[in-house]
C-alpha positions as CSV (number, residue, x, y, z in Angstrom):
1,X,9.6,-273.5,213.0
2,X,8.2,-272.6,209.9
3,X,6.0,-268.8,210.1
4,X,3.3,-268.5,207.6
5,X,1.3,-265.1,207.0
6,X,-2.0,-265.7,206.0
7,X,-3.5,-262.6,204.4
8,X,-7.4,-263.1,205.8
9,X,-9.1,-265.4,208.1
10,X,-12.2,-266.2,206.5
11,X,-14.3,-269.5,206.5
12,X,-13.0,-270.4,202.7
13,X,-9.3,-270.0,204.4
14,X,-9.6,-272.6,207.3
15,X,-8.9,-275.8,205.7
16,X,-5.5,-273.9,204.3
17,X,-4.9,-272.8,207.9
18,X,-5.8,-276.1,209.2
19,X,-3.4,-277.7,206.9
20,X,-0.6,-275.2,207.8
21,X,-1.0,-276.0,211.4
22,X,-1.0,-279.7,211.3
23,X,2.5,-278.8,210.0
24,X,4.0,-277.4,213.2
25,X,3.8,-273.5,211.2
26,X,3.5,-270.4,213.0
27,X,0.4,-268.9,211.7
28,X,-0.1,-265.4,211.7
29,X,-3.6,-263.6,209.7
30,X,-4.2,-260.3,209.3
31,X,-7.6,-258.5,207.6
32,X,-9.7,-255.7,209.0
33,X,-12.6,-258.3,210.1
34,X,-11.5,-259.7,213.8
35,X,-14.6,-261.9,214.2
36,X,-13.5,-264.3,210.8
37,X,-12.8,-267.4,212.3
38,X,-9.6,-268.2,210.7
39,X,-8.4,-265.7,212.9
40,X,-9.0,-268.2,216.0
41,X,-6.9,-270.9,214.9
42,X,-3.6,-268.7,214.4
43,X,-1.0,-268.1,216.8
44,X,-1.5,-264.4,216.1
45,X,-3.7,-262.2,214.9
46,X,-3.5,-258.1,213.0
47,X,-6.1,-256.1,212.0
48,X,-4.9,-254.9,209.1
49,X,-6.4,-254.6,205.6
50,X,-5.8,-257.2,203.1
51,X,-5.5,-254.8,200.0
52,X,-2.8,-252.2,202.2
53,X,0.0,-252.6,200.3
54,X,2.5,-251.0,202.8
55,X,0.8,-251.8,206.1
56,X,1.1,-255.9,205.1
57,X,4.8,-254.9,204.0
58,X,5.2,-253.5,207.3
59,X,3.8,-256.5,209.1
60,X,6.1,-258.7,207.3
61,X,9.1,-256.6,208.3
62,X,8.2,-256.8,211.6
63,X,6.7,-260.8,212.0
64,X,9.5,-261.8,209.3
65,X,7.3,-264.1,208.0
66,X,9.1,-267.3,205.8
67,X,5.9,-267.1,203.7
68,X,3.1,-264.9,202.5
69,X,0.1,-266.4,201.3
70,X,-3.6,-264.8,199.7
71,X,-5.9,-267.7,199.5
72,X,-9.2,-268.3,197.5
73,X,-8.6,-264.2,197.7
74,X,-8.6,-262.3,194.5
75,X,-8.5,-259.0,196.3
76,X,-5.1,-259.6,198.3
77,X,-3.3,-261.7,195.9
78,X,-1.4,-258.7,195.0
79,X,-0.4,-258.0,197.8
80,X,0.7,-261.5,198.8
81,X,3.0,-261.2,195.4
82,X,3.9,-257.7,196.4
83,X,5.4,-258.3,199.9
84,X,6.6,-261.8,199.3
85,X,8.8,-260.5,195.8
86,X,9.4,-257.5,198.1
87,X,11.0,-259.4,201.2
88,X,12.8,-262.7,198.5
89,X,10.4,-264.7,199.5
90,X,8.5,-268.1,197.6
91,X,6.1,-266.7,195.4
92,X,5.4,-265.5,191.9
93,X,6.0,-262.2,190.4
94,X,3.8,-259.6,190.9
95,X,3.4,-258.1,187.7
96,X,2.1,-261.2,186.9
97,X,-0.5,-261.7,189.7
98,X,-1.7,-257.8,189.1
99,X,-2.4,-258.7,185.6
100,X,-4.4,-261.6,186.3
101,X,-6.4,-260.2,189.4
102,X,-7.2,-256.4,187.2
103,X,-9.9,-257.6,185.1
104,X,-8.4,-254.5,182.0
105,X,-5.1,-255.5,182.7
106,X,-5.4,-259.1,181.9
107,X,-7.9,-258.2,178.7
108,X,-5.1,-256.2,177.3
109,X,-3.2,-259.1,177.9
110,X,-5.3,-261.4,176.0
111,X,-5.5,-258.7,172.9
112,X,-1.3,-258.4,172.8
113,X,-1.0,-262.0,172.9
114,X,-3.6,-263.5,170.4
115,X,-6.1,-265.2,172.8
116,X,-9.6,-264.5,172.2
117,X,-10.9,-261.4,174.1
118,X,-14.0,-259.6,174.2
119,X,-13.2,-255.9,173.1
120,X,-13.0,-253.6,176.5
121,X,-12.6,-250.5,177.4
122,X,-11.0,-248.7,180.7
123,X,-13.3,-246.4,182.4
124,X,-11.4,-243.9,185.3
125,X,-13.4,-241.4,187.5
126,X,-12.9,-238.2,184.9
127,X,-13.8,-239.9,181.9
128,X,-17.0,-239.9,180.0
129,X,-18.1,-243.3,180.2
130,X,-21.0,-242.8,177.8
131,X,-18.1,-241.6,175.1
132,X,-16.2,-244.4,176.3
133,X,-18.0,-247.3,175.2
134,X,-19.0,-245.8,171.9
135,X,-16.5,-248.3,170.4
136,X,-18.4,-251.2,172.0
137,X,-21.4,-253.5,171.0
138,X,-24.7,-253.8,172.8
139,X,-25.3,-255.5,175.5
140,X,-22.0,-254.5,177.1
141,X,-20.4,-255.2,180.7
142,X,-20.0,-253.1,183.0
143,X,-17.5,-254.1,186.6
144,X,-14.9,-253.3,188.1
145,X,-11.4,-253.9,187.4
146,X,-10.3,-255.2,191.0
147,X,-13.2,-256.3,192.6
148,X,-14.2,-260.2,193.5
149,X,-16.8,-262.2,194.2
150,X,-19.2,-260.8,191.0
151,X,-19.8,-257.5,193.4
152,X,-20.6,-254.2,191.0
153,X,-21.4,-256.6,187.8
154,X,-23.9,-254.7,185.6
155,X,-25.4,-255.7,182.1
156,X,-26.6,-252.8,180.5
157,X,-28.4,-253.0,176.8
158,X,-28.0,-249.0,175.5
159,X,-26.3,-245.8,176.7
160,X,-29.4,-244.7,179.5
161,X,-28.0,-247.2,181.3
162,X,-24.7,-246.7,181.3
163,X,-24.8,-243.8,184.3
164,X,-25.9,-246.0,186.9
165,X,-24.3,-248.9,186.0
166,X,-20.8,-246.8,186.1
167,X,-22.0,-245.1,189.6
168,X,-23.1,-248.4,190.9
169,X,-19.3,-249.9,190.0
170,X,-17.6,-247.6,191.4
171,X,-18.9,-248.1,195.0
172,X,-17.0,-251.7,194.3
173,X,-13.6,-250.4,193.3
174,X,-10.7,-249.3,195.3
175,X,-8.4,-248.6,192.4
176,X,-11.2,-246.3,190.8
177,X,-11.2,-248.0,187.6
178,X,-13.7,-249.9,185.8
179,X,-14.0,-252.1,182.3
180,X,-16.6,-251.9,180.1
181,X,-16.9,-255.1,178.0
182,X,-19.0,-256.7,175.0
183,X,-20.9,-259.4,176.5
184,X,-19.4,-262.6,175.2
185,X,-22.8,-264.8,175.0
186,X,-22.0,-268.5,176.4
187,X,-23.3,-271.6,174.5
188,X,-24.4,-273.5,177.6
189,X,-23.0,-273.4,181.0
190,X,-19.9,-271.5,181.8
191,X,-16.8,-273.6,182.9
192,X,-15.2,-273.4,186.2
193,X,-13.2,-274.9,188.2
194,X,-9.2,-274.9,189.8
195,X,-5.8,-275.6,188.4
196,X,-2.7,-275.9,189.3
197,X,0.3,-274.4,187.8
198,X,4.1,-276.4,189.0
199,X,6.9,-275.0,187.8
200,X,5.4,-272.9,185.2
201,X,3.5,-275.8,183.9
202,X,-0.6,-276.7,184.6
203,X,0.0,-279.9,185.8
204,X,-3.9,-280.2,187.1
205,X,-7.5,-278.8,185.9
206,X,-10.8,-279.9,186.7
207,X,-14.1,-278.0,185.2
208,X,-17.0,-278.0,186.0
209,X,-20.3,-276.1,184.9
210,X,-21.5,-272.7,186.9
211,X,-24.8,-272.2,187.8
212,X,-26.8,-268.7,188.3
213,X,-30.2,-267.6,189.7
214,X,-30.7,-265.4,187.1
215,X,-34.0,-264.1,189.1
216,X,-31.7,-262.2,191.8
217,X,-28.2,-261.6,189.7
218,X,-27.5,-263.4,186.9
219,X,-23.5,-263.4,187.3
220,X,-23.4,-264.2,190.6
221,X,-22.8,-268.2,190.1
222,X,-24.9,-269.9,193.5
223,X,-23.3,-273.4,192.2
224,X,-20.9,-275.6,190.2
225,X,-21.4,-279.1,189.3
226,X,-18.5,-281.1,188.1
227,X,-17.2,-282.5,186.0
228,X,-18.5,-280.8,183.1
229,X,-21.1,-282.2,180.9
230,X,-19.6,-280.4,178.0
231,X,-17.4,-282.5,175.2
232,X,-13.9,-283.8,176.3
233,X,-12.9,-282.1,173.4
234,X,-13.9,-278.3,174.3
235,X,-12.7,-279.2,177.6
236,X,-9.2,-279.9,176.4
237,X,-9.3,-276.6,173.9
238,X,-9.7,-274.8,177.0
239,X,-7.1,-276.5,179.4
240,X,-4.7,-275.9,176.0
241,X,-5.8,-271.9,176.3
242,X,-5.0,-271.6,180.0
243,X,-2.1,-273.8,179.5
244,X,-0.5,-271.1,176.9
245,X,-1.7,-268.1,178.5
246,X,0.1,-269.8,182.0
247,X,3.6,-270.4,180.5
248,X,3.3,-266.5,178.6
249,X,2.0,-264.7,181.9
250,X,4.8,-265.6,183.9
251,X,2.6,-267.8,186.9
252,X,5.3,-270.1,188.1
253,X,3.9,-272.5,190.9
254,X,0.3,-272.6,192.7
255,X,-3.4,-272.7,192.2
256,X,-5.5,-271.3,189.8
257,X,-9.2,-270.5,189.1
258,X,-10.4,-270.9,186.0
259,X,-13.8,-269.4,183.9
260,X,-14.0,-269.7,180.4
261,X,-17.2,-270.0,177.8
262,X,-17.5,-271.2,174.1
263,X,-19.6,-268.5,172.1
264,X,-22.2,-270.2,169.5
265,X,-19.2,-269.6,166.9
266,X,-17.0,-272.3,168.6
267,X,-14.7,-270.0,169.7
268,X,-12.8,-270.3,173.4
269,X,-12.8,-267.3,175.7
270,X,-10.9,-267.3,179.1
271,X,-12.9,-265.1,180.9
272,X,-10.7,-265.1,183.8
273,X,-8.0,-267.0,185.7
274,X,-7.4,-266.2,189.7
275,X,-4.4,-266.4,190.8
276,X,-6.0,-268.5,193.9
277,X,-8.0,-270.9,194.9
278,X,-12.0,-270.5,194.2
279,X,-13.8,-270.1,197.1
280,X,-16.6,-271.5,198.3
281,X,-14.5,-274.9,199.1
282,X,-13.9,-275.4,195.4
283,X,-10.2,-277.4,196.4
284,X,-12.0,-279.0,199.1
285,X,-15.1,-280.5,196.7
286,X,-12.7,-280.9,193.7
287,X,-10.4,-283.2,196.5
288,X,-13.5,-285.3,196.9
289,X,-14.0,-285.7,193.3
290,X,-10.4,-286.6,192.2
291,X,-8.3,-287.1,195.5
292,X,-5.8,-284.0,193.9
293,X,-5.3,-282.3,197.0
294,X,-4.6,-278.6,195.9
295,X,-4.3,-277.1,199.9
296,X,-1.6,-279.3,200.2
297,X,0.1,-278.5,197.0
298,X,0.0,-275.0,197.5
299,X,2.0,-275.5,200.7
300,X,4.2,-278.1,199.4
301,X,5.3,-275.8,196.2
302,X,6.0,-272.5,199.4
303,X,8.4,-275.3,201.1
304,X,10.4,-276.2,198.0
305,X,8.7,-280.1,198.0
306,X,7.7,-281.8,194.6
307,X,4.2,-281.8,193.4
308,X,2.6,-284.5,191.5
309,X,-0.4,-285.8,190.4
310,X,-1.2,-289.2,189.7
311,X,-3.7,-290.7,187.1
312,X,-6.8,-289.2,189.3
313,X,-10.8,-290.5,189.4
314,X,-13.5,-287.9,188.2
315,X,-16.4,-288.1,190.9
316,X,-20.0,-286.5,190.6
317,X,-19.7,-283.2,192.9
318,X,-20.7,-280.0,193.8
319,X,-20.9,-277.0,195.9
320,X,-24.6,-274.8,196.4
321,X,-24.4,-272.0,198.0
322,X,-27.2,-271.1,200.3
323,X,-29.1,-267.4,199.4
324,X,-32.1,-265.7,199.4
325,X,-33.5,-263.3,196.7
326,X,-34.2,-260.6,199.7
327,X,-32.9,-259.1,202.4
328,X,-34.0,-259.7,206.3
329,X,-33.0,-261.7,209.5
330,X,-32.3,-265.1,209.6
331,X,-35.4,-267.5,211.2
332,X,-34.8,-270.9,210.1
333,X,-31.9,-272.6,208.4
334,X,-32.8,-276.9,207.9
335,X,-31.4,-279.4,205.7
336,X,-33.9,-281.8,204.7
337,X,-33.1,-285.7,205.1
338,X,-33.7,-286.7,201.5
339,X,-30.5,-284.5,200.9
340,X,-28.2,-285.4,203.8
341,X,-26.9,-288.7,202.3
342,X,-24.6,-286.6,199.4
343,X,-23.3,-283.8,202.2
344,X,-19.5,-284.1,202.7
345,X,-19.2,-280.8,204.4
346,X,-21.6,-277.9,205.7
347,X,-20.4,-275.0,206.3
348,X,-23.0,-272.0,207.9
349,X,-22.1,-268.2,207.8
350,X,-24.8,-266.5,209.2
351,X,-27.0,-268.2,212.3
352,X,-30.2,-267.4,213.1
353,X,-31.2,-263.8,214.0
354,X,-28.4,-262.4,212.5
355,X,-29.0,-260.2,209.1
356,X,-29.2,-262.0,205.2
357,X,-29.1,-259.7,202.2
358,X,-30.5,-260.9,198.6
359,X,-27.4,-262.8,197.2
360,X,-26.1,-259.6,194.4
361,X,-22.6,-261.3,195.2
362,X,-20.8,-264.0,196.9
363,X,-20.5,-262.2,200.0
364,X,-24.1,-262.8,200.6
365,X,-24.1,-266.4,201.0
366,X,-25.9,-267.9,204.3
367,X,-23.5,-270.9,203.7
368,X,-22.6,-273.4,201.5
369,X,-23.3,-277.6,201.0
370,X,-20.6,-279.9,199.4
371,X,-22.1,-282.9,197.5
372,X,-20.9,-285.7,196.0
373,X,-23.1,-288.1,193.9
374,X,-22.8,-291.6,192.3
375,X,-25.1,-290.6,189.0
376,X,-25.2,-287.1,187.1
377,X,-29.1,-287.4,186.7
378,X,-29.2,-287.7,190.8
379,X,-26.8,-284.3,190.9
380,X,-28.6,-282.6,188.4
381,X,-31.9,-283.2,189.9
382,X,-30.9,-282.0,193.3
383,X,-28.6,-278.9,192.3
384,X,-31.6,-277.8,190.2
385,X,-34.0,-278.5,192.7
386,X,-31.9,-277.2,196.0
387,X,-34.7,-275.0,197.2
388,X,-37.1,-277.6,197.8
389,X,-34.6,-279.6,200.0
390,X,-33.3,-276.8,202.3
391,X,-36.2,-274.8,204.6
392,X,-35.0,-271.7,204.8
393,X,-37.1,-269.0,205.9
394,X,-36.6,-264.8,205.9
395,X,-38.1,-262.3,208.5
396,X,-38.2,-259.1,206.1
C-alpha cells in the first residue's frame, strides 16, 4: 500500500485527499490546526507545522512516506520539495520550488532571464526601507516575500507610507524579508488560472479573469471567472511566457497557478506562478469547465503513470468567495434560489455564531460557490451582482 504525506488538511485539500484515498493510499497530514477537516479523512494525523523544515523531515523519517505532497499551499511547497529531494522521493527540485514560492527570488529570476519584471527591491529587518526603495517609482508594492493568500499586501503612493506598510508586512513573514515593487498597472482584469507542467513541459492552462472588492482590499481577488474574456491572442503570449519560464526554472511535473497582466504598453508580466494548485477549488471548477482533471494528474505524475490531455471543452465557470467588509459573528448565511440552478459545489467555512473578519486576505473567506453557466452575460451578471443573491448577515 501506497503512504502519502499530505502537508495540511484544509477544506481546499479534501478533494486531493479524497482522490488519494479512493486509491487504497495511506494518508497521513500534518499542520499545527487539528480541527481542519482534511485531517478526519486520513489514517493519521501530526500536529506539526507545515513551513518546519526539519520537524516534516523528521516525520518522514519516521512515517517513511512513498510521497510528500503541498497542495493549493504556497507556504509548504518548500517544504514538500525539501523532504521529498531530501528522502529520493517524486518530486521536483527544491531550488526550483523556493524560487517560485519567494516572491524576490523569482523577480530576480525574471531580471536574469529576460522576462518582463517590475523593478523590486529586497527589504530585511535592519535595513532602511525608506532608503531602499529610493530606486523605485511611485505607487510601489509593498508584501512579503513568503507569504500566501494576498496577506500583508500594501500599496503605498510616497515615502510617509512606507513605515507602516513595512511594519504591517512583516507581521506576515516568517523569513523576515519583504519586496518592495513598482506597481505594474493592469489593462483590464488580471489573468488567473492553473497549469500543468508533464515532464518539464505545460501540457495544460486555462485563464480566467480575477476579480477584487477593491472597497475592503483591493489585491485580495474574491472571484475568477473563466475563461477569459481577453483576446486568444494575449492569452497565448502568456501561456508562451509561462511555457519558457517553466522549461528555464527547472519545474518538472505537476500543477501550477498562474497570474499574469498586460500593462497599457502591451507588454506581458507573469506576476507569479505557484508551484500548486490555486485554492479556492480552482482544479475542481476548472474540471467542470474543461473535464482536465488536475487532482488526478498530480497523483498520476507522483506514481510514475502518463498524463495526457485530450482536445478539452471551455465551459462558462467560476468560483465567489463569500466575505464581508467587517469583522463580527456569524448570524445568517442563505443562498437565494434564483442562484442555486449554476451551484456545482458549496463549500461553508465558518457556521453560524462562530467569528468573520473583513476579507484583507483569503483566509477570511466565510466560504466559497462554484458556478458554471451556459452564457457569459448570465456569469457576468451574477458574479457582479453576488451580494444581492446570498443573505448574509454580520453581528458587529
Amino acid at each position: 500500500m501506497k503512504k502519502i504525506l499530505f502537508l495540511g488538511g484544509a477544506y481546499s485539500q479534501i478533494p486531493i485527499i479524497k482522490e488519494a484515498k479512493s486509491r487504497g493510499w495511506y494518508i497521513v497530514t500534518c499542520d499545527y490546526l487539528p480541527d481542519n477537516p482534511g485531517h478526519k479523512l486520513a489514517d493519521q494525523y501530526y500536529n506539526i507545522s507545515t513551513t518546519d523544515f526539519e520537524e516534516v523531515l523528521n516525520l518522514a523519517k519516521d512515517i517513511r512516506p512513498d510521497y510528500v505532497v503541498a497542495y493549493a499551499s504556497d507556504p509548504a511547497a518548500p517544504v514538500a520539495a525539501f523532504v521529498s529531494e531530501k528522502l529520493g522521493l517524486p518530486g521536483n527540485p527544491y531550488e526550483s520550488i523556493r524560487t517560485l514560492a519567494e516572491k524576490d527570488l523569482f523577480r530576480n529570476f525574471l531580471h536574469k532571464h529576460g522576462f518582463n519584471a517590475p523593478k523590486a527591491v529586497t527589504i530585511n529587518t535592519e535595513d532602511n526601507a525608506i532608503e531602499k526603495i529610493k530606486s523605485l517609482q511611485f505607487p510601489v508594492i509593498i508584501k512579503p516575500t513568503d507569504s500566501s493568500g494576498s496577506k500583508g499586501v500594501t500599496k503605498v503612493k510616497s515615502h510617509l507610507e512606507v513605515p507602516t506598510a513595512v511594519n504591517y508586512a512583516f507581521t506576515f513573514s516568517r523569513n523576515k524579508r519583504l519586496i518592495a515593487e513598482e506597481f505594474i498597472e493592469s489593462n483590464g482584469e488580471q489573468f488567473h488560472g492553473d497549469g500543468f507542467v508533464y515532464r518539464g513541459d505545460l501540457i495544460f492552462s486555462y485563464l480566467g479573469d480575477h476579480h477584487y472588492n477593491k472597497k475592503i482590499n483591493p489585491f485580495v481577488p474574491y472571484s475568477t471567472s473563466w475563461p477569459s474574456n481577453k483576446p486568444k491572442e494575449y492569452i497565448q503570449l502568456v501561456e508562451n511566457e509561462v511555457s519558457k519560464l517553466i522549461n528555464q526554472i527547472g519545474y518538472i511535473n505537476g500543477p501550477i497557478n498562474i497570474e499574469a497582466r498586460i500593462d497599457n504598453k502591451g507588454k506581458i508580466f507573469i506576476m507569479e506562478v505557484g508551484p500548486r494548485s490555486g485554492g479556492n477549488f480552482v482544479p475542481q471548477i476548472i474540471n467542470y469547465a474543461t473535464g482536465f482533471d488536475m487532482v488526478k494528474a498530480t497523483l498520476d505524475v507522483l506514481s510514475d503513470k502518463e498524463v495526457q490531455v485530450q482536445t478539452y471543452f471551455s465551459r462558462y465557470t467560476a468560483y465567489y468567495v463569500i466575505h464581508t467588509d467587517i469583522d463580527g459573528t456569524l448570524d445568517t448565511l442563505l443562498i437565494k434560489e434564483d442562484i442555486k440552478p449554476y451551484i456545482k459545489e458549496f463549500h461553508q467555512y465558518i457556521n453560524p455564531g462562530e467569528k468573520v473578519k473583513s476579507f484583507q486576505g483569503a483566509n477570511a473567506a466565510i466560504g466559497v460557490i462554484l458556478l458554471k453557466f451556459d452564457k457569459r452575460e448570465i456569469m457576468d451578471f451574477y458574479i457582479s451582482n453576488m451580494k444581492n443573491y446570498i443573505d448574509l448577515r454580520i453581528k458587529k
